[in-house]
C-alpha positions in Angstrom: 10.9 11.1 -19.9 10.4 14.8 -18.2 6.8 13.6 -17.4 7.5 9.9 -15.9 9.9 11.9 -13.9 7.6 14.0 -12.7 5.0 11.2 -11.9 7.4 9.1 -10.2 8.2 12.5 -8.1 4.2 12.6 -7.4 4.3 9.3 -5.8 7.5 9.8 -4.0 5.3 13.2 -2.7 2.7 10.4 -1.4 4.6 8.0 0.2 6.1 11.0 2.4 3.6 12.6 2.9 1.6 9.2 4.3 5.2 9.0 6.2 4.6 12.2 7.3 0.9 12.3 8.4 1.9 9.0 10.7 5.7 10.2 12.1 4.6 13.5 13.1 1.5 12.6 14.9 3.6 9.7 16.6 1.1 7.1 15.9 1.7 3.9 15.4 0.1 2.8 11.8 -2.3 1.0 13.0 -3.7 4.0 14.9 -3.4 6.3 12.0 -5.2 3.9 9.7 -8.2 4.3 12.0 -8.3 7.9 13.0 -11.2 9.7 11.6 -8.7 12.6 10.4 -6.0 10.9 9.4 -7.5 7.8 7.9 -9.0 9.9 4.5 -5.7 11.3 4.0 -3.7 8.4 4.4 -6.4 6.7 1.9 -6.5 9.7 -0.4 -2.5 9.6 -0.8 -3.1 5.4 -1.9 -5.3 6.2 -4.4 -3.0 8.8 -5.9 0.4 6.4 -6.0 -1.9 4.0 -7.7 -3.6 7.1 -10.4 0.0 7.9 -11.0 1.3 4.1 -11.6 -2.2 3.8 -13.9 -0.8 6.8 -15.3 2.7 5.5 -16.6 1.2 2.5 -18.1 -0.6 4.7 -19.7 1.8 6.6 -21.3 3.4 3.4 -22.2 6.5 3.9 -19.2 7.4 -0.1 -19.9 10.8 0.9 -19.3 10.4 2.1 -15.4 7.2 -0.4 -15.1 9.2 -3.4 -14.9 11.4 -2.8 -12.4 8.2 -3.4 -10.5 6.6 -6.7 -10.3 3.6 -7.4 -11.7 2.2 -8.4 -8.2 2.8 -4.8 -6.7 1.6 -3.3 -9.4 -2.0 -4.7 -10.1 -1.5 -4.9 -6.0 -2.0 -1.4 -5.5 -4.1 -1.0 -8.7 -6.5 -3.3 -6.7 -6.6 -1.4 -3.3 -7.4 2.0 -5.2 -10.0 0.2 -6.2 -10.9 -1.2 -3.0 -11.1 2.2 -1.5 -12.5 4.1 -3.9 -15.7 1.7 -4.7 -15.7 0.5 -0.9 -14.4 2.8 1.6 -16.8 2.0 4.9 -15.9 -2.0 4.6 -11.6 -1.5 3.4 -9.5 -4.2 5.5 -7.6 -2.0 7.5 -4.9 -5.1 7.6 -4.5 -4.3 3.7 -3.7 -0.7 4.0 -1.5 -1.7 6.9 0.6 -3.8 4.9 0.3 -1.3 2.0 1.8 1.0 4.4 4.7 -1.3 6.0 5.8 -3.2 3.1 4.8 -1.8 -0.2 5.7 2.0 0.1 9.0 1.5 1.0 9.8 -1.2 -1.7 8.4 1.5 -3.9 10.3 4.2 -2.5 13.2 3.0 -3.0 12.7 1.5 -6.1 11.9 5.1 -7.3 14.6 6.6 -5.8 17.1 4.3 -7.4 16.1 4.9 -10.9 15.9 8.7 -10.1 19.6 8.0 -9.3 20.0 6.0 -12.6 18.5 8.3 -15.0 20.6 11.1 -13.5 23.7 9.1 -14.6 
């Protein structure tokens, strides 16, 4: 369980650092999404939520899995795909919504069974 831990930790990392990169440059996200510093590092940490998630199925994580749905999950399975095989031509409305809607459902779905497997 050590290492789901430790992967749901690495996207936790992600999220705040993408939380980060846009609050402490006061942009607005659809600024940051298009900045030609900030938009590989914004991408980069996308690609890594979704390694990690790719990760836990593959360690067979069913149990933490589902308390995702299926829609986020093959959601942001598909956008690391869609920046990784086609970075000049990504929808910068996708990564928006990534960004505004996604993260934080997963952020606080992480932090909440953080909190449960500590009790």
């Amino acid at each position: 369980m050590s290492k789901a831990i430790n992967r749901l930790d690495k996207i936790l990392e992600c999220i705040e650092n993408i939380d980060f990169i846009i609050n402490d440059n006061n942009l607005k996200i659809t600024h940051a999404i298009e900045d030609r510093i900030i938009k590989p590092a914004i991408r980069m940490n996308i690609i890594r939520i979704a390694e990690q998630f790719a990760k836990l199925k593959d360690d067979n994580e069913f149990k933490i899995l589902e308390n995702f749905t299926n829609e986020d999950l093959k959601g942001i399975s598909s956008v690391r795909n869609y920046i990784a095989h086609d970075y000049d031509s990504t929808d910068e409305n996708i990564i928006e919504d990534v960004i505004r809607y996604n993260l934080p459902i997963f952020k606080t779905i992480i932090q909440d069974i953080k909190k449960n497997l500590e009790n």
